[in-house]
N, C-alpha and C positions, 0 to 999 in steps of 0.2 A: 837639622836645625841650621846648622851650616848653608844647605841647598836654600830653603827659606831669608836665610839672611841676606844672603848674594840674591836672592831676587829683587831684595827690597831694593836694594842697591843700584839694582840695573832698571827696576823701573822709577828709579829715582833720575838718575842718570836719563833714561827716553821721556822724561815727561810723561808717562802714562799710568794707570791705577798705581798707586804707592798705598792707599787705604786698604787695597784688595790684599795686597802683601802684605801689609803690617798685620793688617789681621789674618791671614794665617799665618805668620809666625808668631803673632801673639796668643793663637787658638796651641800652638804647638809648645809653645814654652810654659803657658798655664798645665798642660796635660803630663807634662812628663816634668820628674828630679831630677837636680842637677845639672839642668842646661843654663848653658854659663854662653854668653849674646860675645862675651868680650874676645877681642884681637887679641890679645896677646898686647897691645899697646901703653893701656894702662888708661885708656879715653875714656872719660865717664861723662855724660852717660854712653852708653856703648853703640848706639843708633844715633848718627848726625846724621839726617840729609843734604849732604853739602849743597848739590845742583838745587833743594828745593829752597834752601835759606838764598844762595844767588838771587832767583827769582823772585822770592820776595822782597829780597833787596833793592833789586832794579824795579820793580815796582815801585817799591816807595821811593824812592829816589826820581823816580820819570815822574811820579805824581807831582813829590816837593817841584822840581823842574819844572813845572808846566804853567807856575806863574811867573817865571821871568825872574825871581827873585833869587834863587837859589844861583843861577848866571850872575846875576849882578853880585851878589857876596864874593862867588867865586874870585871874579875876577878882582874886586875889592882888595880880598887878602891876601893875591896873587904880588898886589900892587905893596902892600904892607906888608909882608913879608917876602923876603928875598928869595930868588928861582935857588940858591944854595941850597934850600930846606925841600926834600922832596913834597908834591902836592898835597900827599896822602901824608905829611907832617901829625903829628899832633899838635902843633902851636895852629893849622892851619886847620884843623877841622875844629878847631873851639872857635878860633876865627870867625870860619863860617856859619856859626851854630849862634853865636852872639849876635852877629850880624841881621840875621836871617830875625832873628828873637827882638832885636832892636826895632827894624822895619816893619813889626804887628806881622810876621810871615810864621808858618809853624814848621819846627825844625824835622827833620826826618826822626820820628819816633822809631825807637828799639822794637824791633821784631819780637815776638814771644815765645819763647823758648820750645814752650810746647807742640808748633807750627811745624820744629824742624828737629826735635831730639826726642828720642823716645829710652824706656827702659822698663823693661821685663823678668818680675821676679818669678823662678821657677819655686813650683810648691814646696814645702817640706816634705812633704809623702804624698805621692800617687798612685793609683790601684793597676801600676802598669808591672812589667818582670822586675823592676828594679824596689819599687816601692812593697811589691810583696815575698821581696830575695830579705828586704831588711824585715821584715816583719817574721818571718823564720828563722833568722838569724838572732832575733830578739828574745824571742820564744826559747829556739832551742836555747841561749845562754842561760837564759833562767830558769829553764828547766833543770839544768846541769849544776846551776848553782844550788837549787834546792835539792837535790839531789845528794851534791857533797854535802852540805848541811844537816840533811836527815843524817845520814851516816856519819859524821861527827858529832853527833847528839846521840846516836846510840853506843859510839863507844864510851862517850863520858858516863852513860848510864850502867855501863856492866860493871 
């Protein structure tokens, strides 16, 4: 699973089939229990494609861009608010988002989550070693239970 994850990863990273990855790791995480997607980080959901959310990004953003307006805000808020305040501000991207929304222009719409994060729940029980170790494990327990039950029902009966 592991191997599968770092694939996604690296064809996320080259730009190339990421569908072909995701699905088989998602072919691999449905088939077997207990496989757990997560780092150790605590990231949820446990698959961001960062490089593919980039691109999306710069997408919409070159699109916003490509009528002039998005420049002209820029520089707008650039002028209203002071170079003190880094670009990437929050007072300067409402700024430009107002701006942009003032001028009949549409702002660069939030990407959809779904685009760039994925997450995959493994089964409760699979018909692989591990899924049929617990169903024997199951068994024998309650075998043994009834077991010592019979046998404590017949001493109370003598």
């Amino acid at each position: 699973m592991l191997k599968l994850r770092n694939e996604v990863y690296t064809a996320d990273k080259n730009n190339t089939d990421v569908n072909a990855a995701l699905n088989n790791l998602r072919d691999y995480v449905y088939a077997h229990m207990n496989t757990n997607l997560s780092t150790g980080t605590n990231i949820k959901p446990p698959i961001q494609l960062k490089y593919t959310y980039q691109r999306l990004e710069a997408a919409a953003q070159q699109q916003a861009s490509n009528s002039g307006l998005y420049t002209e805000a820029e520089n707008y808020c650039q002028s209203v608010i002071p170079g003190s305040v880094s670009f990437y501000g929050a007072g300067r991207i409402s700024c430009v988002t107002d701006y942009i929304n003032s001028h009949g222009g549409k702002s660069v719409a939030p990407i959809p989550v779904a685009l760039y994060e994925f997450d995959f729940k493994s089964p409760t029980w699979s018909p692989d070693l591990a899924g049929w170790s617990l169903v024997v494990v199951i068994l024998s327990a309650a075998g043994a239970i009834i077991i010592i039950l019979i046998s404590q029902i017949r001493k109370l009966l003598k």
